[in-house]
N, C-alpha and C positions, 0 to 999 in steps of 0.2 A: 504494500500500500504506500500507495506517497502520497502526504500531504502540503498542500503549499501554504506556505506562511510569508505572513508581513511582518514584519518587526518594528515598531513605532516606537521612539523615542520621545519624551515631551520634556523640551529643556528650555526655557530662555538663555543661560549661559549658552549652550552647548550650538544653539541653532545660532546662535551670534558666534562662534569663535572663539568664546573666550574661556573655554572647559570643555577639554576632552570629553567625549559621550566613551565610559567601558561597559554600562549595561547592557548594550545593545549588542554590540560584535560580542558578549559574555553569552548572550540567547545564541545568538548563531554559532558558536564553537558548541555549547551543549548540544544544540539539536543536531550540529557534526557528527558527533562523538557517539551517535546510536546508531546503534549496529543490528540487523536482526532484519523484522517483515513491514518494518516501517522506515519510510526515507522521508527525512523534512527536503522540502526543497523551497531556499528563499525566492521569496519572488522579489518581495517589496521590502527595502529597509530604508525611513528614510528618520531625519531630527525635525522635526518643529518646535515651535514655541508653545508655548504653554495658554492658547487662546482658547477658548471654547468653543467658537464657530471652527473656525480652521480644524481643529483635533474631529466634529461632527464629521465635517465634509470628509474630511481624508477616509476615517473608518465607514462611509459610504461608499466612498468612490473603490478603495479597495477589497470591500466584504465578496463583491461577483467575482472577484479573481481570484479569492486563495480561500483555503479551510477555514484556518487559526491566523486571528492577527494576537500578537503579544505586545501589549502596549510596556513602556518601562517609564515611570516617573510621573511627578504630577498628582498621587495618591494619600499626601500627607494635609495634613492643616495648616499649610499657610493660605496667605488670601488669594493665589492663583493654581493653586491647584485643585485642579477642575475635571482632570481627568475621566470621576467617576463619572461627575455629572452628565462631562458630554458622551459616554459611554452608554449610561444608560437612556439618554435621549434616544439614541438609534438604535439600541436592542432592540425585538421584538419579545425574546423570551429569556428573564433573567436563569442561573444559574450558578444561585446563592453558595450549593456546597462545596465551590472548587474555591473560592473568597475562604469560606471558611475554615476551609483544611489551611490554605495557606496560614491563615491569621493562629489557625492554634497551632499549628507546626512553630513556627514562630514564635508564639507565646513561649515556648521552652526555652527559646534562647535570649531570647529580652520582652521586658515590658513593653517597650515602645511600638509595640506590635499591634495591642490595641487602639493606636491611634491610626492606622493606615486603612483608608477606605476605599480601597480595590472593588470592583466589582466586575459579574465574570457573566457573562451572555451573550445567545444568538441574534443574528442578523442573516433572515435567509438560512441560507447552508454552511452561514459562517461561524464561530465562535470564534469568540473577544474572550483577553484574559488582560486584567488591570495587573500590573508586575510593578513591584516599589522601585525607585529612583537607581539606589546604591547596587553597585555589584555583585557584593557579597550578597544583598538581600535576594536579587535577583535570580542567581543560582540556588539559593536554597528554598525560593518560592516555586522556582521553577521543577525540581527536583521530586516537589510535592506531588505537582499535576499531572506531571509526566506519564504513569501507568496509567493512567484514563483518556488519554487523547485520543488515540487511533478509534479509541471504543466512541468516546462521544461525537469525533468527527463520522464515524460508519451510520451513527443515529442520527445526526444531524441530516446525512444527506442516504434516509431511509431505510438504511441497510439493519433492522429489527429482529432477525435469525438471531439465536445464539448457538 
C-alpha cells in the first residue's frame, strides 16, 4: 500500500527565514525509515505562516491529492496558533482518539502536554493529523499514530474487510 502525504509546516519564523523548520524533514525521514507493506510517498511538503485563512486553503487544496497531511506546529497557546482551529474548519469528520493517544502518550513525559491542542480528522478520503511545533515532540507524537495509518487511510477510502 502506498500512501501519499503532505507534510505542512506552520511557522512564522521559519516561513520568513529566520528558523530552520526540523519538524518537518523529522516527518519525512520517519515515514522513510518504514519498511514493510506500506510506503509513505511525499507528495507535498511545504512552510507557511501561521495564518488561519492560508493554513484552510492549503489543507483544501491538498486533501484530493494525498491520504494523510501531517500538519507540524501552530498547536500550542499562544495568540497565533491557530492550527487546530483552521483544521477543524475543513474537516468533515473529527477523529478525537489519534489527538488523544498522542496527548496521553505524552503526558508521560511532561506536563506541558496538556496544553497542546492538536486535532486529528477527515476531509474526503483524506486524514489531517495536528503534530506539535518541536522535533523531539514531533517524533514521539508521531510514533504514536503510526500503527493505525494504513488501517485508517484503507477506511477512509472504503476498504471495510478485515
Amino acid at each position: 500500500m502506498v500512501i501519499r502525504v503532505g507534510i505542512l509546516t506552520l511557522s512564522d519564523k521559519a516561513a520568513r527565514g529566520e528558523r530552520v523548520d526540523t519538524s518537518g524533514p523529522a516527518i519525512a525521514r520517519m515515514l522513510a525509515a518504514v519498511h514493510g507493506e506500506t510506503t509513505y510517498a511525499i507528495v507535498s511538503q511545504q512552510i507557511i505562516p501561521d495564518e488561519r485563512d492560508l493554513i484552510e486553503t492549503t489543507l483544501q487544496e491538498w486533501a484530493d491529492g494525498v491520504d494523510l497531511i501531517l500538519t507540524t506546529g501552530g498547536t500550542g497557546l499562544g495568540p497565533r496558533d491557530v492550527t487546530p482551529e483552521a483544521t477543524g474548519t475543513v474537516i468533515d469528520r473529527g477523529v478525537p482518539g489519534l489527538a488523544e493517544a498522542i496527548r496521553a502518550e505524552s503526558l508521560k513525559r511532561t506536563p506541558f502536554a496538556m496544553l497542546s491542542r492538536g486535532v486529528a480528522g477527515a476531509i474526503g478520503t483524506c486524514l489531517i493529523i495536528n503534530l506539535p511545533g518541536s522535533e523531539r515532540a514531533v517524533r514521539e507524537s508521531l510514533a504514536v499514530v503510526m500503527p493505525v495509518l494504513p488501517h485508517a487511510v484503507e477506511l477512509l477510502h472504503g476498504h471495510t474487510e478485515h
